[in-house]
C-alpha positions in Angstrom: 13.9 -2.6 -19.7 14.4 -4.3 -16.6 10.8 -2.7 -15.1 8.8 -4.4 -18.3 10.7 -7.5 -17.8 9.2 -8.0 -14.1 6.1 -6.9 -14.8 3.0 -9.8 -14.4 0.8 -10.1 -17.7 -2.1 -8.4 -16.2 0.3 -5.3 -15.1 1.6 -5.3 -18.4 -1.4 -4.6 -19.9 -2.5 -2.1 -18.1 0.7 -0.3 -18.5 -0.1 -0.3 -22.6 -3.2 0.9 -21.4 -1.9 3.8 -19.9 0.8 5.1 -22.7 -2.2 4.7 -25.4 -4.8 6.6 -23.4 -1.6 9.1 -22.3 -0.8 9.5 -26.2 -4.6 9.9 -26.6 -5.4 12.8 -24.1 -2.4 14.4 -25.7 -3.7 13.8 -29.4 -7.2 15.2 -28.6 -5.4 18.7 -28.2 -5.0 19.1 -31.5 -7.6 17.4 -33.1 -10.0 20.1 -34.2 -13.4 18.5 -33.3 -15.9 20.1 -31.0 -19.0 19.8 -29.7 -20.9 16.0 -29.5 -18.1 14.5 -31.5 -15.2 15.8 -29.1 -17.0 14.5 -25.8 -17.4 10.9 -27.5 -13.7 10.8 -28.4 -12.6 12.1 -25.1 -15.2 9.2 -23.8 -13.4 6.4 -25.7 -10.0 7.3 -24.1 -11.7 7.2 -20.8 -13.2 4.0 -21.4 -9.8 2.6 -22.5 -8.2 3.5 -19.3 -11.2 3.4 -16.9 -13.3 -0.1 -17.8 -12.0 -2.3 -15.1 -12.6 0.6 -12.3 -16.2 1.3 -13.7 -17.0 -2.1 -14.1 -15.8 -2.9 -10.5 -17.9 -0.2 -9.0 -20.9 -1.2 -11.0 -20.2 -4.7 -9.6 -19.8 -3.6 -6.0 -23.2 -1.7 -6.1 -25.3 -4.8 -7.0 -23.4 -6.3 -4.0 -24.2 -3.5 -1.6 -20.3 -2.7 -1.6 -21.1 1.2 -3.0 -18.9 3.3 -0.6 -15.8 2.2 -2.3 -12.3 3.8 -3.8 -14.3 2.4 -7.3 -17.2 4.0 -6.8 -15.9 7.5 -5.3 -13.2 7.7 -8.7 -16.1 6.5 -11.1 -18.7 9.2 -9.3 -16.2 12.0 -9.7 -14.9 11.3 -13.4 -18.6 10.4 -15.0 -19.1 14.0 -13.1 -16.4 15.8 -14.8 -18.3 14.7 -18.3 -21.5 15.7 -17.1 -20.4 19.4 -16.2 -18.4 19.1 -19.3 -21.4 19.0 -21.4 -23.2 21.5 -19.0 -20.6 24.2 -19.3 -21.1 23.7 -23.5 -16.8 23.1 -23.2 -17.4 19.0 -24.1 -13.8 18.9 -22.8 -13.1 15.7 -21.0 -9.8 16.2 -20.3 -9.9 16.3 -15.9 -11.9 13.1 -16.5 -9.3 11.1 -18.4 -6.7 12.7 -16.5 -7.7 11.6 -13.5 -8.8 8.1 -13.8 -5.1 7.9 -15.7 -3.4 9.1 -13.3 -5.3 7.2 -10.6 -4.5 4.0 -13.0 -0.9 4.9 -12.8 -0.5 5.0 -8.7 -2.5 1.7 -9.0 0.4 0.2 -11.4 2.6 1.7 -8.9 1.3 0.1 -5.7 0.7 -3.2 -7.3 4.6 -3.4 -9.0 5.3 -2.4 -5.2 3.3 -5.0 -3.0 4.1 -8.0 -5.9 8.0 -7.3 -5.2 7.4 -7.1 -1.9 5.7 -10.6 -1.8 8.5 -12.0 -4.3 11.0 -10.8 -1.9 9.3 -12.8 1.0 9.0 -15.7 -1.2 12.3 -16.0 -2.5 13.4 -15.2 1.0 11.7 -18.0 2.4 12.0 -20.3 -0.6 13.5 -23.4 1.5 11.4 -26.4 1.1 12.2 -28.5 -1.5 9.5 -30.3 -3.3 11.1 -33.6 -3.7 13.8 -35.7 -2.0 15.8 -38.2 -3.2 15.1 -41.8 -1.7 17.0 -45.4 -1.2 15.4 -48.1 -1.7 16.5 -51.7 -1.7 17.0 -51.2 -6.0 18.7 -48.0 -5.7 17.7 -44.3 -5.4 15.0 -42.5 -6.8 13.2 -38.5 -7.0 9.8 -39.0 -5.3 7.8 -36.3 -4.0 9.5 -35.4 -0.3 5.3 -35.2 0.9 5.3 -39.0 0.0 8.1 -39.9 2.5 7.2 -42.0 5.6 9.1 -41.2 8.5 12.2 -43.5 8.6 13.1 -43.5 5.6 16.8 -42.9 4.4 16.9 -40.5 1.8 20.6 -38.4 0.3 21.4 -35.0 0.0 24.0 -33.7 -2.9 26.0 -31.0 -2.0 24.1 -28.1 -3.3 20.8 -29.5 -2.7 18.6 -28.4 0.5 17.5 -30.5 3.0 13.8 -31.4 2.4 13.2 -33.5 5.6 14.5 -33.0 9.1 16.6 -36.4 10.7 19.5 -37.5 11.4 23.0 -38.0 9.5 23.6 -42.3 8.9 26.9 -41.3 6.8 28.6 -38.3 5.4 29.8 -35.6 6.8 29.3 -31.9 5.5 28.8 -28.3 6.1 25.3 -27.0 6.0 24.4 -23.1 5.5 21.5 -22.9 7.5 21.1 -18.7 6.6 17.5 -19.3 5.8 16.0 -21.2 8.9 18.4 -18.7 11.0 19.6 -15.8 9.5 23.4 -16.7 10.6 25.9 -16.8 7.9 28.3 -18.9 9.4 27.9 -22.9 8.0 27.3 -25.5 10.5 29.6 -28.8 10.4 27.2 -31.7 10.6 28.4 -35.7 10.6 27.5 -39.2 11.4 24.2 -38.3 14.3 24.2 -35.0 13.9 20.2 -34.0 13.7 19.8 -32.2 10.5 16.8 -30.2 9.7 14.8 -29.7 6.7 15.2 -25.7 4.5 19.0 -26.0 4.9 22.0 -26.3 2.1 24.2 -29.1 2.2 27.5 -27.5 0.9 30.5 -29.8 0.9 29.8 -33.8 1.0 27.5 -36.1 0.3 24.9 -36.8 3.2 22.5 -40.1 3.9 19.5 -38.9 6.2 17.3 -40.8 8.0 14.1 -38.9 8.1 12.6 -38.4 11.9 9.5 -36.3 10.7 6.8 -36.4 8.0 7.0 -33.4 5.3 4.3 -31.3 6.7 5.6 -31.3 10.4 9.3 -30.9 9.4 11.0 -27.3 10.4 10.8 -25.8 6.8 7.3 -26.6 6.5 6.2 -25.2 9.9 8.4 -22.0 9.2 6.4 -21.6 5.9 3.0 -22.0 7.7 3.9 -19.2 10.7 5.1 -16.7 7.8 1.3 -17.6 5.4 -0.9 -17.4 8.8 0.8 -14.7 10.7 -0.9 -12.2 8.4 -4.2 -13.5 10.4 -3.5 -12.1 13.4 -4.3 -8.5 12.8 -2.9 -5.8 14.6 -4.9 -2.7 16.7 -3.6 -0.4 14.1 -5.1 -2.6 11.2 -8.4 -3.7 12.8 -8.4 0.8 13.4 -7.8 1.3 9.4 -10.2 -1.1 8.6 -12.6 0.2 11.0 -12.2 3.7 9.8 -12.4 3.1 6.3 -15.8 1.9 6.9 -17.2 4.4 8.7 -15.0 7.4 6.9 -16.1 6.8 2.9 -19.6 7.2 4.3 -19.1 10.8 6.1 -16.9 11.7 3.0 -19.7 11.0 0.6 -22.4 12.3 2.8 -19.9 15.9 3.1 -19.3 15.5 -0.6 -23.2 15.5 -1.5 -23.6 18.3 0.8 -21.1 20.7 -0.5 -22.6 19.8 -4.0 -26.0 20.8 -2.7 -26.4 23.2 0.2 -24.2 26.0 -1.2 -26.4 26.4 -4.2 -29.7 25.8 -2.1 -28.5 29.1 0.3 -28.1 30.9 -3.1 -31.9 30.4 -3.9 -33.4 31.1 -0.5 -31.0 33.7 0.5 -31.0 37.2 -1.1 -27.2 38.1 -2.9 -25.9 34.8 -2.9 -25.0 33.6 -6.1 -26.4 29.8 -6.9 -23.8 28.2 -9.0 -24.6 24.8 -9.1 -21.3 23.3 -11.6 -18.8 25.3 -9.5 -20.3 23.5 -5.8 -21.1 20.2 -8.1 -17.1 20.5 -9.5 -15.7 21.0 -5.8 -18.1 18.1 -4.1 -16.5 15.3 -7.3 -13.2 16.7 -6.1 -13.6 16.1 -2.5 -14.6 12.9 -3.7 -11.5 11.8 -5.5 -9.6 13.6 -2.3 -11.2 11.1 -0.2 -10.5 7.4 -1.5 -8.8 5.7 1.9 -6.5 3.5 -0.3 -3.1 5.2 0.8 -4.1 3.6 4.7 -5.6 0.7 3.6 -3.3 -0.6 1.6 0.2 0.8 2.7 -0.7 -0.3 6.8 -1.2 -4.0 6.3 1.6 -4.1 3.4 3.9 -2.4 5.8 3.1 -5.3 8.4 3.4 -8.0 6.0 6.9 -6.7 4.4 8.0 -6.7 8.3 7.2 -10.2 9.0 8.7 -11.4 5.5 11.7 -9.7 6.5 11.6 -10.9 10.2 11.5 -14.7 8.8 14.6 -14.1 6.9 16.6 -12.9 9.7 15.6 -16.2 11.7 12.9 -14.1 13.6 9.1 -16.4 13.5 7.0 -13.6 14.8 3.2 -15.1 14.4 1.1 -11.8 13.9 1.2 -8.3 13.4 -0.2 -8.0 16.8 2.4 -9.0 18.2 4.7 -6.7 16.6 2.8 -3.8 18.4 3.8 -5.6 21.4 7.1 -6.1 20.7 7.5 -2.6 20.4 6.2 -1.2 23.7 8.6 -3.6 25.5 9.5 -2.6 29.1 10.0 -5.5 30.9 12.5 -8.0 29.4 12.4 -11.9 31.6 14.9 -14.4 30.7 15.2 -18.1 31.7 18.8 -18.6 32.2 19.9 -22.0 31.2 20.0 -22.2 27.5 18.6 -19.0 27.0 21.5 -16.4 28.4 23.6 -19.6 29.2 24.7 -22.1 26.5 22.8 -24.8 28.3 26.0 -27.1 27.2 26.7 -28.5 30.5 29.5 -30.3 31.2 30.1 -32.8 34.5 33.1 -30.9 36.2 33.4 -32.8 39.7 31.7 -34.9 42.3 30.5 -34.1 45.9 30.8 -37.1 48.4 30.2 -40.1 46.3 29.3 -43.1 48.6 29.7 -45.7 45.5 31.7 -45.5 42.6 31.6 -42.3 40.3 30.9 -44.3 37.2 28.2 -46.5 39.4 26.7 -43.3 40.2 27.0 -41.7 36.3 25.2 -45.0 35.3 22.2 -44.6 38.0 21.7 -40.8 37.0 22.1 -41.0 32.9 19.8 -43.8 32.8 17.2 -41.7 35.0 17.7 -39.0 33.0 17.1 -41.3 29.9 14.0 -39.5 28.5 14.6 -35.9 29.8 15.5 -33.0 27.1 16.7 -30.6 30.1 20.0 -29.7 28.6 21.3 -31.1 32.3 20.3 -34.4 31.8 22.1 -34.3 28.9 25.6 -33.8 30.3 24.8 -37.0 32.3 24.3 -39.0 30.0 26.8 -37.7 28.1 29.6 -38.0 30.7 28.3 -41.7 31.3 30.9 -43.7 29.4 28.6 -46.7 29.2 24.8 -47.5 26.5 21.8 -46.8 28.2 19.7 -49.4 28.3 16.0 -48.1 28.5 15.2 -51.8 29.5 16.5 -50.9 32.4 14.1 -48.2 33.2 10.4 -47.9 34.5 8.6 -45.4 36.3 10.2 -42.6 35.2 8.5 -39.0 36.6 10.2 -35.8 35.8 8.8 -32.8 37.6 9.6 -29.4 36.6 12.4 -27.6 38.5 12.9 -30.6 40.8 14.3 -33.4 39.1 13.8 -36.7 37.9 12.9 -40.0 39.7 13.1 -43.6 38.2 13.1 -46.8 38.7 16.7 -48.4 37.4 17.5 -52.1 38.0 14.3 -52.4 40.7 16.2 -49.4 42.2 14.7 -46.1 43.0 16.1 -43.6 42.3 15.9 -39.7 42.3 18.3 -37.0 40.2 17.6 -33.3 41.1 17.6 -31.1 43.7 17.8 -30.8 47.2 14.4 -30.1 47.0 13.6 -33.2 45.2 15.5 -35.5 47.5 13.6 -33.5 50.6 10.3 -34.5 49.0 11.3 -38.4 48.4 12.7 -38.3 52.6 16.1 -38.3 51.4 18.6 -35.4 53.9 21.4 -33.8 51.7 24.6 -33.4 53.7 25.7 -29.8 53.9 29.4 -30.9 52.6 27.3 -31.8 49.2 27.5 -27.9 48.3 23.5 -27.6 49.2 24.3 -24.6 51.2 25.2 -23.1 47.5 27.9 -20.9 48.9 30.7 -23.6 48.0 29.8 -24.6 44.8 30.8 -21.3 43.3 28.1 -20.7 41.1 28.1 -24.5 39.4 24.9 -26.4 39.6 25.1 -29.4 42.2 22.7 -32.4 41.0 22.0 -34.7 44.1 21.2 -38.1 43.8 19.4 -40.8 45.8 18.9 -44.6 45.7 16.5 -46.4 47.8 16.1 -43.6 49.7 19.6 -42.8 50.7 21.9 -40.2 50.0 24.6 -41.3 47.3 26.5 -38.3 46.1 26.1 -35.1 44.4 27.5 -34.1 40.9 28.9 -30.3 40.1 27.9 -29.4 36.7 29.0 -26.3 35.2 27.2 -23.9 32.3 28.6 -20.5 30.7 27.1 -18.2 29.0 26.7 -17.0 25.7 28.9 -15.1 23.6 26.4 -11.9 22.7 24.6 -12.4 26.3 25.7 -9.3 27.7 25.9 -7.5 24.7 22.1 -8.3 24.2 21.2 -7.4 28.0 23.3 -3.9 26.9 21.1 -3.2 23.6 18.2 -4.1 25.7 19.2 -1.0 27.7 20.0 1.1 24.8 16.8 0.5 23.6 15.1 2.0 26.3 14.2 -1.3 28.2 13.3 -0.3 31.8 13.9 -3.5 33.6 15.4 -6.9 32.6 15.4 -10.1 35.3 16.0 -13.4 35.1 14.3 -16.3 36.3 16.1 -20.1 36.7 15.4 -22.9 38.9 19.0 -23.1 39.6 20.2 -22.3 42.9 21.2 -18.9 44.3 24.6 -19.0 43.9 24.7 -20.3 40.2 22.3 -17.4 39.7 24.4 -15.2 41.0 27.7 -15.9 38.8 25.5 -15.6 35.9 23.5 -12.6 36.8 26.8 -10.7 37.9 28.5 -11.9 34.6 25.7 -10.4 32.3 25.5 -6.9 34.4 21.7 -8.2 35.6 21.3 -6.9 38.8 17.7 -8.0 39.5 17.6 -12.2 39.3 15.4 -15.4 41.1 16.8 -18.4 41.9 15.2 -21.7 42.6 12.0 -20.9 40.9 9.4 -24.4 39.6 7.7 -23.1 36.2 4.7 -22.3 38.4 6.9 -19.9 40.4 8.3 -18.5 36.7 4.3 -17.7 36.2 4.1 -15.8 39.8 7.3 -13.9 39.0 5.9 -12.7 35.0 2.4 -11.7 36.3 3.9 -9.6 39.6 6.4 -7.9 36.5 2.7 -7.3 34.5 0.9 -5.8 37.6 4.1 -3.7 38.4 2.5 -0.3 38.7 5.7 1.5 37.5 5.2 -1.0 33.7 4.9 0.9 30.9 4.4 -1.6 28.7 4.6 -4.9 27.6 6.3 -7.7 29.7 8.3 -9.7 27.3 9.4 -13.6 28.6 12.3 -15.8 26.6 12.9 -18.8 27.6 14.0 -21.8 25.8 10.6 -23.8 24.7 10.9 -26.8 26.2 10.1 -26.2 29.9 8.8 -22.8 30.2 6.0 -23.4 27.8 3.4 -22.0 30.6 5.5 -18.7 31.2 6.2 -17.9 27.2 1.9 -18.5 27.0 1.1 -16.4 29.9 3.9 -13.0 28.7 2.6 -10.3 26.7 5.2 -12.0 24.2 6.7 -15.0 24.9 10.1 -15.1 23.2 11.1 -19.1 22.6 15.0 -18.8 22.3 17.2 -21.2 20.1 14.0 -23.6 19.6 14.8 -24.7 15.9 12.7 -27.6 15.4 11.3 -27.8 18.9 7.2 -28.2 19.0 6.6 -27.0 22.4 8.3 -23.6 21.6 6.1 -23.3 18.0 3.1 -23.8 20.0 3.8 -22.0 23.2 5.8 -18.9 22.0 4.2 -15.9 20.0 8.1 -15.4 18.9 10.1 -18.1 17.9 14.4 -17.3 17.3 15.6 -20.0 15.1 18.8 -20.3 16.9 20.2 -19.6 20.2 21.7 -15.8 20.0 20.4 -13.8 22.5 21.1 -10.6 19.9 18.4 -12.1 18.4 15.9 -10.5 20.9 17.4 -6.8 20.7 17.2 -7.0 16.6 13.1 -8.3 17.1 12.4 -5.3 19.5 14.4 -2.4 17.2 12.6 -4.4 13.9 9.2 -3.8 15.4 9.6 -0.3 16.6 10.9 0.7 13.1 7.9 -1.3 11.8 5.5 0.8 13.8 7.5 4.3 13.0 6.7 3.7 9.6 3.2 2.8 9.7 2.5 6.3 12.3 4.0 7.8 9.1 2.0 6.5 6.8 -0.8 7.0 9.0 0.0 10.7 10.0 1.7 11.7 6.4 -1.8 10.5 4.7 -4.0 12.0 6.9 -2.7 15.1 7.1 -2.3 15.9 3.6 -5.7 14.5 2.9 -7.7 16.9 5.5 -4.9 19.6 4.1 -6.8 19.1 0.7 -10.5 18.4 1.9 -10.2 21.4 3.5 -9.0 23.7 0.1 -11.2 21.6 -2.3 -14.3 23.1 0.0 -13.2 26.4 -0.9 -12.4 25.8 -4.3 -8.4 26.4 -3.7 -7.7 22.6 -4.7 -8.2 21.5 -8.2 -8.4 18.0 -10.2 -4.4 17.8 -9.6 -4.4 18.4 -6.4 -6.9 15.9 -5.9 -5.3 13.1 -8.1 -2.1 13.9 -6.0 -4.3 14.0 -2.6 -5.0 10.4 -3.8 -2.2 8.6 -6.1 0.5 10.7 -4.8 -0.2 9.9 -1.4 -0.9 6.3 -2.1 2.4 5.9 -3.9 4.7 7.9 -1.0 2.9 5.2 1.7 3.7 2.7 -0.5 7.4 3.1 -1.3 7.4 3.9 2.5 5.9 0.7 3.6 8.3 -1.0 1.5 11.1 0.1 3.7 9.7 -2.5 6.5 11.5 -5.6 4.5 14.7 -4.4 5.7 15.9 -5.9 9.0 17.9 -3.7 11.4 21.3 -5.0 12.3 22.6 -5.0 15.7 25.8 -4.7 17.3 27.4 -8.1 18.4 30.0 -8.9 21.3 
């Protein structure tokens, strides 16, 4: 049978366990034994089935651990026996039963949380141990921890990637599904950057590795999925909170319904004292009472989200930030590279005083160091090698620019704002006014002081943009805004193109900070403010957010240590299906929570008036914990959302 086959050894085990003891209970009906003999044999089936679970609360009493599930299903079966024996019956079969049954939803929950984990691990399966290396006598297998950064090492097709670099030779298609959740292969060739968890498909690839094992992207994926379980969330720091102070008040409630019915019956005049009928109702309010349905089926349901998360490309770094996630009211986005494909591309020039190529060279090697995605599209439209010889004294300041020294030349790339602050004037035909310009960003640059030209740079936006600022709505978003330190007009195009009617342009990352904590002490906020931005400059807006939402950051380190969420590509969708994901994740752990609680007052309440039995009790308990559990389990699947 399939179940057997994925059973552990120690599951197995206590499955055999369980059919002997079963066959056992069943034999003892027809054995005709009584008396002394017929409590020992019913003893030995419990001892079979029970051991572990007496042995454990034994253990947890000399450790002052007594208010235990252990301890509560040990007090109430050793009970049974003893009003067994008092009655004159010697029929231990609630005893077995129970601890049996009880056995069974333990079977259950553990089969349950193991797959649950195996799913998450084969899900996130994507570092390989070892890499193949070149060396000057050929190639070997070493371990991929033991190789130095810089080293060249080849990927088969078939084979993932164990180290993020950069492609010397080959060219390929890589499926990426596990770092990103996207199906769709990505074409990689001679300098493309590569990075470690993904399958080479097609052709042979020689890497040169950029990062040592333990900081490459498969690693650090691997450690946000291990540690996020650290964070705790309010709703399982309240579990574990109330199972500590609600085992105690059960078994306080427990000893008194054993003891204070009877005592009334000896002081009180026509009140019958049956001790074994109170004593029988208090064990059962104490199998009734084991907490294990919350505590285990709460965090489980937590973990199985964030498993499932991972896989879809979602790095969500606690479960308290899933309860965050899922109150979200206010939505912030950066614009470029987060709504926008931050793929610029140099479209035109604005009053060039020297030659547009002289003024491409003087701005791409300015622009040598900066990972703004517009410094990028300099250097890119710059026909020419940069030399970084040529450069000194480069200062970028955030949402201003960049200023250099290039060829004993100073120099400043930015905005108007930048040139203002260096005693450079822009002239109003360079598109400053931002009215011309027609939403493209207009990059002015200075030498020596003067004013040399501007360049018009142009951006557009994502494919599932809208449709993500549209399922933000449909998911009962209140407001959505974005914030860019481009200028007004660029904002504008954008804003107008994605249906975002409430936008600020021209913002430094300080300003971004202003704008997230006015959104925060909005009086109308119902809940949390939620930032994305693209990780590389907007690091002190994603820290200061309720959530800060790093968008398309694969590999990026400021957006792993700045962001609570990290999207493993750039698809704004991506945001939507982390929002719907955690309010499913909470829905099921307020059913857990509500679902167990109700049915176990339902049955406190009929145990105390001797309506609820032994099977109501083992159901109370096992029954409940298994419904949580299968319920729980229901967290590892990832809503889908609706693209463009």
């Amino acid at each position: 049978m399939k179940f057997t086959k994925d059973l552990t050894g120690d599951q197995k085990r206590t499955l055999i366990r369980i059919l002997i003891a079963a066959c056992a209970l069943i034999a003892l009906h027809f054995i005709p034994v009584s008396g002394w003999p017929r409590i020992l044999l019913y003893a030995a089936a419990y001892a079979l089935i029970g051991y572990d679970i007496v042995w454990e609360a034994v253990h947890g009493i000399l450790h002052g651990e007594v208010l235990d599930e252990c301890f509560l299903m040990t007090a109430a079966t050793l009970g049974a026996f003893v009003l067994a024996v008092y009655d004159g019956s010697f029929d231990g079969t609630e005893a077995v039963a129970v601890m049996l049954f009880y056995q069974i939803g333990e079977l259950f929950q553990d089969v349950a949380v193991e797959r649950s984990r195996s799913s998450i691990t084969e899900l996130m399966d994507i570092r390989p141990d070892t890499a193949v290396l070149e060396t000057d006598s050929g190639t070997t297998t070493v371990d991929a921890a033991s190789v130095a950064v810089g080293s060249v090492i080849l990927v088969s097709p078939g084979e993932r990637i164990p180290l993020d670099g950069y492609v010397l030779e080959g060219e390929s298609s890589l499926d990426t599904s596990a770092l990103t959740g996207e199906s769709r292969p990505r074409r990689v060739s001679a300098g493309s950057e590569v990075l470690s968890g993904c399958v080479n498909q097609t052709g042979l690839l020689r890497i040169l590795t950029t990062k040592a094992f333990g900081e490459s992207t498969a690693s650090r994926v691997l450690d946000l999925i291990e540690n996020a379980s650290a964070r705790k969330s309010g709703s399982e720091a309240f579990i574990s909170r109330f199972a500590r102070i609600y085992t105690p008040v059960v078994c306080a409630c427990a000893l008194a319904l054993a003891l204070l019915p009877p005592l009334a019956g000896l002081l009180i005049p026509g009140v019958t004292a049956d001790f074994p009928m109170w004593i029988y109702r208090a064990l059962t309010f104490l199998v009734i009472s084991c907490p294990c349905a919350l505590v285990v089926s709460i965090p489980l349901t937590f973990f199985a989200c964030l498993g499932g998360a991972g896989h879809a490309g979602i790095l969500i770094k606690g479960s308290n930030l899933l309860e965050a996630l899922s109150k979200a009211d206010t939505v912030l986005f950066d614009k470029t590279g987060t709504l926008t494909r931050g793929r610029f591309t140099v479209t035109g020039f604005i009053d060039p005083s020297v030659d547009t190529n002289e003024l491409l060279e003087l701005a791409a090697h300015a622009e040598c160091a900066s990972l703004h995605p517009i410094a990028a599209a300099l250097r890119e439209a710059y026909v020419g090698d940069i030399d970084r010889t040529r450069v000194s004294d480069v200062r970028e300041i955030g949402g201003y620019g960049v200023t250099a020294v290039v060829d004993g030349k100073s120099v400043a790339v930015g905005s108007e704002r930048l040139l203002s602050s260096v005693g450079t004037a822009v002239p109003k035909t360079s598109g400053a006014d931002d009215e011309d310009d027609k939403g493209h960003t207009v990059v002015h640059i200075a030498v020596n002081g003067f004013y040399s030209g501007s360049v018009v740079i142009s951006d557009g936006v994502k494919d599932n943009a809208r449709s993500a600022v549209e399922g933000l709505r449909e998911n009962g978003v209140r407001r959505i805004m974005m914030l860019t330190g481009d200028n007004a007009s660029a904002a504008k195009q954008t804003a107008g193109a994605l249906g975002i009617t409430e936008y600020r342009s021209e913002l430094l990352p300080e300003d971004k900070v202003n704008e997230t904590e006015s959104a925060m002490a909005d009086p109308a906020r119902r809940g949390s403010v939620i930032f994305v931005g693209d990780g590389i400059n907007d690091a002190p807006v994603l820290t200061r957010a309720d959530v800060g939402i790093a968008m398309g950051a694969l590999g990026t380190d400021a957006a792993i240590e700045a962001a609570d969420v990290v999207l493993m590509d750039d698809d704004p969708l991506k945001v939507v299906q982390a929002i719907r994901l955690s309010r499913r994740c909470m829905r099921i752990v307020y059913e857990n929570i509500v679902f167990s609680i109700f049915v176990k007052a339902a049955c406190l309440l009929l145990s105390a008036v001797g309506v609820a039995d032994m099977g109501a009790a083992v159901f109370a308990d096992v029954g409940v914990m298994v419904i949580c559990v299968l319920n729980a389990a229901r967290a590892l699947r990832v809503p889908a959302v609706k693209n463009a």
